[in-house]
C-alpha positions in Angstrom: -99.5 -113.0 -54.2 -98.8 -109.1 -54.8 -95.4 -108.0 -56.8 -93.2 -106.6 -54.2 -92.3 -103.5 -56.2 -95.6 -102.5 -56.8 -96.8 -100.3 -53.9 -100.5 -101.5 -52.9 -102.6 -98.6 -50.5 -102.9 -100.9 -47.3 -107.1 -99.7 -47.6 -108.5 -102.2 -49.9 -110.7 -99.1 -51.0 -108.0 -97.6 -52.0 -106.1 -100.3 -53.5 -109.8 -100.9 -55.4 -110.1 -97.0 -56.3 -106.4 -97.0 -57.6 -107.4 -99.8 -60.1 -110.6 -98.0 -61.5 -108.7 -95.2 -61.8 -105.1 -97.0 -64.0 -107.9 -98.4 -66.3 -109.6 -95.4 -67.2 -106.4 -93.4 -68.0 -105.6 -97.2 -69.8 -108.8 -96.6 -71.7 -108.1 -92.4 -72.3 -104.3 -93.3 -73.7 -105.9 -96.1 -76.1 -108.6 -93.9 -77.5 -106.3 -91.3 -78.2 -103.7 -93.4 -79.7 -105.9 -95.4 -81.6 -107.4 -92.0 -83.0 -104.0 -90.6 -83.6 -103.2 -94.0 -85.6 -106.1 -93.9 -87.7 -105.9 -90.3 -88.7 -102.2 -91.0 -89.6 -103.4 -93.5 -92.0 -103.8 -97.0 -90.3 -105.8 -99.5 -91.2 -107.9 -101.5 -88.5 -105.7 -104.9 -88.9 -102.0 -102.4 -88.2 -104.2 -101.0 -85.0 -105.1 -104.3 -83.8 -102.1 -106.1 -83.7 -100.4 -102.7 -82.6 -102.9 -103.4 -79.3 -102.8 -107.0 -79.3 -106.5 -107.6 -80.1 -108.3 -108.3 -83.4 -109.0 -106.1 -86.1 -112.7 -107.0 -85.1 -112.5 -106.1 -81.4 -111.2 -102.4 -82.0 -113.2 -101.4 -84.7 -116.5 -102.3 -82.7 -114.7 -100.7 -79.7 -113.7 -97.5 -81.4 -115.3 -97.2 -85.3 -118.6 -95.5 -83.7 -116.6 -93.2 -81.5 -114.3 -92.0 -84.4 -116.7 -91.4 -86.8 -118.5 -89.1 -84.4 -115.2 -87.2 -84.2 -115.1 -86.6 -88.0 -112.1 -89.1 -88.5 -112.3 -90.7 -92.0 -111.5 -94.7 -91.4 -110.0 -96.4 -94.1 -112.5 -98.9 -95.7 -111.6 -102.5 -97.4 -111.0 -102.7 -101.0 -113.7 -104.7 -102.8 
């Protein structure tokens, strides 16, 4: 059952099309925030529970895409 204080586009096309559209500007806002986090510093394990996921699930989301921006990730200690 829809929230009644959301407002749905009676066209389910539209309603669809809205959808796609919230979770690529969810998907912009994380990838600059997670860049902005990691060129402040952050380590993988402060991003991830900062996004709710694990440190494993955003660095294969975002190491590749990072390090082809330049950004210098933090690595582990040995």
């Amino acid at each position: 059952m829809p929230a009644t204080d959301i407002p749905v586009p009676q066209d389910p096309a539209d309603a669809l099309a809205a959808v796609v559209a919230l979770r690529r500007l969810a998907d912009q806002l994380e990838d600059a925030a997670v860049e902005q986090a990691m060129r402040a510093g952050w380590s993988w394990p402060h991003v991830a529970e900062a996004l709710g996921v694990t440190r494993q699930a955003v660095h294969r989301k975002h190491a590749k895409r990072l390090i082809a921006a330049g950004v210098k990730l933090r690595r582990r200690s040995p």
